[in-house]
N, C-alpha and C positions, 0 to 999 in steps of 0.2 A: 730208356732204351739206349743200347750203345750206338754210338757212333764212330766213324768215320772219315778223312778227309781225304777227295781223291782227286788232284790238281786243282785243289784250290776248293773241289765245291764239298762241301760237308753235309753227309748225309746219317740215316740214323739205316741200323740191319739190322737182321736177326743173327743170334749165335749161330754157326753153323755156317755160315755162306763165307766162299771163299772173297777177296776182294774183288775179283771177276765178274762173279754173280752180283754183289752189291753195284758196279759201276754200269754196268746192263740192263738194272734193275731202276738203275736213277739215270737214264740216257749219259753216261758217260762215257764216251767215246774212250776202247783199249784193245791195239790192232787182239785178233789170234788167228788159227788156224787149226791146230787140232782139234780145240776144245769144242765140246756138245755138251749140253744140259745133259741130254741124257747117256751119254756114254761116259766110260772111265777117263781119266787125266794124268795123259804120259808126259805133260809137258815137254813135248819135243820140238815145236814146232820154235819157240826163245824168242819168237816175237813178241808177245807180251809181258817180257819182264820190264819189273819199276822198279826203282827205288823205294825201300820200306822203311818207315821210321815211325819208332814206336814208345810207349814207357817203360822207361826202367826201373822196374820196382824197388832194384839196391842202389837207385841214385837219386831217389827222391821224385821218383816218376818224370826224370826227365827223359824229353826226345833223345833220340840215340840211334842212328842208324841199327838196321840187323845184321848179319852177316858180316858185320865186317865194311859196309857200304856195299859188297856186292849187290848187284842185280838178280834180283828173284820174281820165278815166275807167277804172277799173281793169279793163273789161274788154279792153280794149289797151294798158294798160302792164303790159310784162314784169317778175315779179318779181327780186326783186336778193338777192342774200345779205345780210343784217343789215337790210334795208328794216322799215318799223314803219308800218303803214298804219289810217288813221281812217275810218270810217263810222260812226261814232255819237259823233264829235265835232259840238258846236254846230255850224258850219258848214258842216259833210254832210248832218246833219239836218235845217237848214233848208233847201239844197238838195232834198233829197226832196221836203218839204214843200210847194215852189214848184213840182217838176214835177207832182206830182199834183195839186195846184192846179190848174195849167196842161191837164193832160189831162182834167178833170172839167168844164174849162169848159163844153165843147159837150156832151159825154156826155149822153146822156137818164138819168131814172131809172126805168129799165123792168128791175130787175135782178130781181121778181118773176116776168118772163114771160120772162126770157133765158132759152138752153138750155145755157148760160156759166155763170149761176148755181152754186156749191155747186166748182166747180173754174177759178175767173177771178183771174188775178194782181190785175185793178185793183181787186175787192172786196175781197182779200190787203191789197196794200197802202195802200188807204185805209185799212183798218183797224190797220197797222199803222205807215204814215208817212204818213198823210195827216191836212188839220187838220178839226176836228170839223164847222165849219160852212163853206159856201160864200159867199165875198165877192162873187160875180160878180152882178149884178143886170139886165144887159142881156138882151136873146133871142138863144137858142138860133139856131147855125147849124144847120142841116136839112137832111138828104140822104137820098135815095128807097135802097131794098132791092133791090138788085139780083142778077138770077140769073145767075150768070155760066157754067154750066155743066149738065152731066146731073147732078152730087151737089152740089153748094154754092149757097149762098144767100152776099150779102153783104148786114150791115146797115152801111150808109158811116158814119151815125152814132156808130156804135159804134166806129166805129175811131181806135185811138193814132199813126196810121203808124209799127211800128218794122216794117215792110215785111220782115220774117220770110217773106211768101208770096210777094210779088216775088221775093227773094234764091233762093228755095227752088226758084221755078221757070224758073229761070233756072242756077241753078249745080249741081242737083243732077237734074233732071226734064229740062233742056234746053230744053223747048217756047218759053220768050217768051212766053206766052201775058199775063202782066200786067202790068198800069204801073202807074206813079205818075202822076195827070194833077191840074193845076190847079197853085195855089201859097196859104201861107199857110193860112189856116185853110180855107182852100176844096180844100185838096189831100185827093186822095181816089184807093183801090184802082180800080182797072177793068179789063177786056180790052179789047185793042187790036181796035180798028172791024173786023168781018167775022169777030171768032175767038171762041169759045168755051172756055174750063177744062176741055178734056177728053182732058188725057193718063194714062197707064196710072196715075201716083201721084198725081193729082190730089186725091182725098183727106185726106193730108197736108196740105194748108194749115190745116184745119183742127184737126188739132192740133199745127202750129205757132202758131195765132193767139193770143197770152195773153187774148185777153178774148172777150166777145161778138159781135164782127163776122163772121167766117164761121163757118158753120154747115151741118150734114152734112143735108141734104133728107130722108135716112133716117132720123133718130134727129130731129129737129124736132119736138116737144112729146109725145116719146112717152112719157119718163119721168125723173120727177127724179134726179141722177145719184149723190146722196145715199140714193138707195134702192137702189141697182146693186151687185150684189159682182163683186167682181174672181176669175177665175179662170188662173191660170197655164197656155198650151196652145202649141201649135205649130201651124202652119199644116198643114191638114187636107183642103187641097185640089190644092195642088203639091208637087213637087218642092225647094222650096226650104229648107223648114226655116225660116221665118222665126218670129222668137219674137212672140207677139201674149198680150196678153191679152182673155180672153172677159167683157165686162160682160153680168149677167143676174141676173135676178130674179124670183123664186116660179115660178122650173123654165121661165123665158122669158129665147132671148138677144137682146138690143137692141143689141147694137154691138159689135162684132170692132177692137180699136186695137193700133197695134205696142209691144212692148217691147224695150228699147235693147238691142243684142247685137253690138257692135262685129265680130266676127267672121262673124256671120252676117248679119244685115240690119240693121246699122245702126240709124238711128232711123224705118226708113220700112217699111210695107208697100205693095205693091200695091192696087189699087182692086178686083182680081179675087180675094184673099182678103178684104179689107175688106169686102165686098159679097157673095161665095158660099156667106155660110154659109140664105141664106134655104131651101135644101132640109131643113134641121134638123126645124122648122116645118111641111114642108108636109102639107097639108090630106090626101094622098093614104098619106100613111106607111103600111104594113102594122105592125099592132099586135097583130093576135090569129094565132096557130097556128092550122094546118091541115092537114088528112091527107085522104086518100084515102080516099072509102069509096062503094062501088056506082058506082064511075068516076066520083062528080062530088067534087072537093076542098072540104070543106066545115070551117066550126071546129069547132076542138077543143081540151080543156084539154091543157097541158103537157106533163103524164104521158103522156096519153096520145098527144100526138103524136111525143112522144122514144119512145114503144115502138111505133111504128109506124115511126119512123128506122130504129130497130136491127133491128123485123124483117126490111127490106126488105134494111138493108146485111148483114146476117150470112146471107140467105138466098140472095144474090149470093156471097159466101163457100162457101158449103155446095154450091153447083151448079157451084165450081170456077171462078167467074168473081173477077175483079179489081176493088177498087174505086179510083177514082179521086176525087182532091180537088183541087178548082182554089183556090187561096188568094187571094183581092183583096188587089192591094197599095194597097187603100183603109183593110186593118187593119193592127194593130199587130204589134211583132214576138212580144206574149206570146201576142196570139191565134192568131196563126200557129204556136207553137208548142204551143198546146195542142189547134188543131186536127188537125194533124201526130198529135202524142201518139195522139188518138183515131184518125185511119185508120189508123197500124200497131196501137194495138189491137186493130182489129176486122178489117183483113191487111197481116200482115206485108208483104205485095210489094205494097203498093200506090202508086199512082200519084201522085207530089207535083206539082203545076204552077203556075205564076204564075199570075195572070188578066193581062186585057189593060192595058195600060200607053198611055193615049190622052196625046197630044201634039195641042201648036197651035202653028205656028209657030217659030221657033229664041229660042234664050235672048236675053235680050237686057240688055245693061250700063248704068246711073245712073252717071256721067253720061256723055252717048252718045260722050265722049271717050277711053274708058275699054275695053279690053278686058274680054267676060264672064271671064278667067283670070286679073282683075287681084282681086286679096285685097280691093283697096280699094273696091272696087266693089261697087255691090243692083245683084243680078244678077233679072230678073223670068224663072223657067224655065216652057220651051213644056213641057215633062212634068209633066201633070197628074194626076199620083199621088202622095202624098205618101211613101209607105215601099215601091216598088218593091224598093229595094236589101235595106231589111231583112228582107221578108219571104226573098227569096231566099238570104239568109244563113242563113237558120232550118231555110228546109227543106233546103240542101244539109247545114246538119249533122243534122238527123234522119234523113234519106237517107243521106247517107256518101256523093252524088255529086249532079251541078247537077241543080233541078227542071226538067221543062219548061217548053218558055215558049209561051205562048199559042198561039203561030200554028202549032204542033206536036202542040196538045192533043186533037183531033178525029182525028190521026193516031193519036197514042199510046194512047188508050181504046179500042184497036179490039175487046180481049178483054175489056172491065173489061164487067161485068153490073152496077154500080150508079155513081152521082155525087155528089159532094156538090160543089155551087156556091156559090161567095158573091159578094157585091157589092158592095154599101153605095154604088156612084156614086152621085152627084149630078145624074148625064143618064144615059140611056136607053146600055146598054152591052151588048146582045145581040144578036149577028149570031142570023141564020136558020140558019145551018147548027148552031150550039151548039143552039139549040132543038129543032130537028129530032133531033140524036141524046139530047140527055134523054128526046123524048117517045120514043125505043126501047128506056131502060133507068131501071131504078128511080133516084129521081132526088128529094135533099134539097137544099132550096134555101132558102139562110138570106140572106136580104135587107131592105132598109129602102122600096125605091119597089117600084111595081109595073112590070113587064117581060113581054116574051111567053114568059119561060121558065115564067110562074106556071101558064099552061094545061098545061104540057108537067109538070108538078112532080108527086111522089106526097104528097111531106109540105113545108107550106112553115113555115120558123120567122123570124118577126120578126127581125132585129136592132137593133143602136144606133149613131147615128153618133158621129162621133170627139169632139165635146163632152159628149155622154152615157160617155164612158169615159175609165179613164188607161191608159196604156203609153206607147211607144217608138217613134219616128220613125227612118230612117236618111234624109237627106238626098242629094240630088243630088251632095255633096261629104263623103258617106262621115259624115258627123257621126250621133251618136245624140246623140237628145236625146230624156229623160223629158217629160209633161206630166201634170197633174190632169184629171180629168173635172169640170165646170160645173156638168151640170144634171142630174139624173135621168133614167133612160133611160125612155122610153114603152113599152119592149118588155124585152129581155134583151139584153146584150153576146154579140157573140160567143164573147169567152172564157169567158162565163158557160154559155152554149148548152153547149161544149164538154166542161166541167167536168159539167156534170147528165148527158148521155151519157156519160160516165166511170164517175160516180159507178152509174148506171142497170146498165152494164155490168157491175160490183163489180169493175173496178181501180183506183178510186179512192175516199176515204170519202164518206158523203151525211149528210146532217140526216134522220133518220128520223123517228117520231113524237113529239111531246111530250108530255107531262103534259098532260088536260087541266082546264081552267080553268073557271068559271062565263062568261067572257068570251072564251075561246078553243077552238078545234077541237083534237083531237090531233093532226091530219093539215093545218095550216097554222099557218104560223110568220109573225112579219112581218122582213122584211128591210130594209135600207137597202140598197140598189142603190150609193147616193152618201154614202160614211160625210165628214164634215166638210166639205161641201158644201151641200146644202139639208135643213132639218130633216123631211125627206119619208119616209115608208116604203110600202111595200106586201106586203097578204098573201100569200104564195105556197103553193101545193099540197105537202105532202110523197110521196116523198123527192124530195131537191136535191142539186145537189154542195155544196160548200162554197164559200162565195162566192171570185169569182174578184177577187183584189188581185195589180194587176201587178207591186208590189213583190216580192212571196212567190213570183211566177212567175220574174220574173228570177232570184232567188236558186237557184232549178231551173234555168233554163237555163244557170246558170255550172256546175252540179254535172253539169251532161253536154252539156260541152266551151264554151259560148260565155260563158267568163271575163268578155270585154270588155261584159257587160249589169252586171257591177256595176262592172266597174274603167274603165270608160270611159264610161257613159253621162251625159251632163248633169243634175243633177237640179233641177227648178224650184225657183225660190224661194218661202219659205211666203211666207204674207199678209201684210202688216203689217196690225196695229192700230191702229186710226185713234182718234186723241183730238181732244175739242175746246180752242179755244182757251181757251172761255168758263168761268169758274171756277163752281163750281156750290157752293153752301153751305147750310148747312140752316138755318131760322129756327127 
């Protein structure tokens, strides 16, 4: 294999990768600014050129500068087998030193009030190739903030032009929506006269931008991003499976941004994951349990509204009636299986079915050149469910044949005396006629908004949406992929729901009474809902099941028959550990 040597450290690449991609590719530190993996290479930005020195095949393969010694930018020259390249030679260094120079001229210093702050390449490398003080002494050229769209702000000031957002929406989004207008220090980002930034991934310029100039209108002074933890998830709104992580803080998420997944989406999300997850939040959530009592559904603690479940559903049992369970493939595949679990517990013949699977629209392919069936292609899918498929996986293997599918479920319950419904959409998901036959049969309804099954409901339980829990995605293209849970559920997971009715039932273990304490009850324990997430607990009622961890589920779902939950699922990556630059010593 050829190699390489890139200050010093020698590495082996592939034909084809520029020195850029190889130094990136072996953590070798080489400033840039323009350059994207996935976008074209105008090398304009001249902060990464090095020194290139290579063989010369008419001189006996000896080293020999290129060019002439000149300075070339390495993120478009291809590397060479035996090449020996400089960036931290004197005259690359000063190079740096001159661009950053050069970009700082006009820059304001508002890096206390930027939303750039704490993650800006040009704070990176001042501090790391830039000279300590500015030479420049004249004024400041000045340019107004402008909104170019429904999610972005531009501050013009702030901008480097290495036109990263140009390129982006033009070679990978399609639209044309922006220019480069002006020349010289007067050249500046804009949309073209009559158009606005408002295509489906518009979004993304914003972090493609390395500094401060555009900026997400959503997250705009909401919270500093040094205070933000990073959560590993999967997109929890479609069909797509895109890999995203969830930034949030003290059990609040402020910003949904993609993580690079070559196979699956790229380096890009949608503006309609980027943006959906605001129902998390909303003001409206169902948070406390409730049962039936004297006909008006009123709260209840826990206990007792899971024994108000199981009267209703064991009592449908006992009168020779069926129960049926509709599964949202808004949940994951562990909760689908442990909700499964519980209705043949409680009857063996009972009814498995999907819930409804809403679409908008047909799929559609980045870049619009590009068939949706091309590998190479972000595909944005009009199926607005994110685990239709897995769920259905789960339950044809606890069934032993296909669950129903929705538009057959009102057929199919024709004998069943009780219901168990679930949700968790994002929008309003209940026709009139599903309502109508809960309110004629006893009827558990575990959701997160409110809907008009809730008047129709005998017991309703809380759930949690897909960032309050971890499990398993099956994608639009058959992919499973693991994610972590973010933030603390305001209520219960469904798998967790599932598990306590289990445990209630005694075919599964519970947490029964503890010891008790000067400080504690015998009959509440406190829980972590979110183990290595937020340092948050809460106290719960005994008995419980046993907390539901999707890892430990899966390992059950391989033990009765669906092997491919450990031999095939994706599993996220941990966090890293963030250090600082700054050397900290004791006096």
């Amino acid at each position: 294999m050829p190699s390489i040597t890139i200050n010093g450290t020698t590495v082996d690449f592939e034909p084809g990768q520029t020195i850029l991609q190889v130094a990136n590719a072996n953590d070798v530190e080489i400033p840039y600014y323009c350059y994207h993996d996935a976008l074209s290479r105008p090398a304009q930005c001249r902060i990464c050129l090095g020194e290139i020195w290579a063989p010369n095949p008419r001189n006996e393969n000896k080293l020999e500068p290129q060019a002439g010694g000149k300075l070339q930018p390495t993120c478009t020259t291809m590397a060479g087998d035996g090449m020996v390249v400089y960036t931290d030679s004197p005259k690359a260094v000063a190079n740096q030193k001159a661009v950053m120079e050069y970009l700082l001229i006009n820059h304001p210093l508002d890096c206390p009030v930027c939303d750039q702050s704490g993650e800006c390449f040009l704070q990176d490398y001042s501090y790391e190739y830039g000279r300590g003080v500015s030479r420049f002494q004249e004024q400041k050229v000045k340019q107004a903030k402008k909104d170019l769209g429904p999610h972005v702000w531009l501050y013009a000031d702030r901008c480097i032009m290495c036109t990263r957002c140009v390129r982006f929406d033009r070679e990978v989004a399609g639209a044309g929506e922006l220019m480069i207008g002006g020349r010289g220090n007067r050249s500046e980002i804009d949309v073209f006269p009559g158009r606005a930034l408002q295509n489906e991934l518009s979004g993304n310029v914003v972090d493609l931008c390395p500094v401060g100039a555009l900026l997400d209108k959503d997250f705009l002074f909401a919270q500093r991003v040094w205070f933000l933890k990073k959560t590993a998830s999967i997109d929890g709104i479609t069909a797509s499976g895109d890999n995203i992580s969830v930034e949030h803080n003290e059990g609040k998420v402020y910003r949904v941004k993609p993580r690079q997944n070559d196979a699956i989406n790229k380096h890009w999300i949608t503006d309609e994951v980027r943006y959906g997850w605001k129902f998390v939040h909303n003001s409206e959530r169902l948070t406390e349990p409730k049962a039936r009592r004297y006909g008006a559904l009123v709260e209840a603690e826990w206990p007792r509204a899971y024994r108000a479940a199981l009267d209703g559903l064991q009592s449908a049992v006992d009168a020779g009636k069926r129960v049926a369970l509709l599964v949202s493939p808004m949940l994951t595949c562990e909760e689908a299986f442990a909700l499964a679990t519980l209705a043949k517990a409680i009857d063996d013949d009972a009814i498995l079915a999907v819930g409804p699977v809403p679409t908008k629209g047909e799929d559609k392919a980045f870049p619009p050149t590009k068939s949706v069936d091309d590998p190479d292609a972000f595909v944005m899918v009009a199926e607005k469910a994110p685990n239709a498929r897995g769920v259905r996986r789960v339950l044809k293997s606890v069934a032993g044949s296909d669950p129903v599918k929705f538009h057959d479920f009102l057929d199919a319950i024709g004998d069943a005396g009780a219901l168990v419904l679930t949700g968790n959409y994002p929008t309003d998901w209940v026709p009139q006629e599903l309502a109508d036959a809960a309110s004629d049969r006893f009827t558990v309804l575990i959701d997160t908004l409110p809907s008009r099954l809730i008047d129709a409901s005998d017991v309703l339980l809380p759930g949690a949406t897909w960032v309050e829990k971890a499990g398993t995605f099956e994608n639009h293209r058959n992919v499973l992929q693991a994610f972590d849970s973010a933030i603390p559920p305001i209520a219960r997971t469904e798998g967790q729901i599932a598990h306590d009715l289990l445990a209630a039932l005694g075919v599964e273990a519970y947490v029964s009474a503890m010891p008790e304490t000067k400080n504690r009850r015998p009959d509440v324990v406190v829980v972590d809902d979110g183990p290595g997430q937020v340092p948050q607990a809460t106290e719960v009622e005994l008995p419980r099941g046993l907390l539901f961890v999707a890892a430990d589920v899966r390992e059950r779902m391989a033990g009765a028959g669906l092997g491919e939950f450990t031999a095939e699922v994706s599993i996220p990556p941990k966090a890293e550990k963030k250090t600082g630059d700054l050397r900290v010593v004791e006096l």
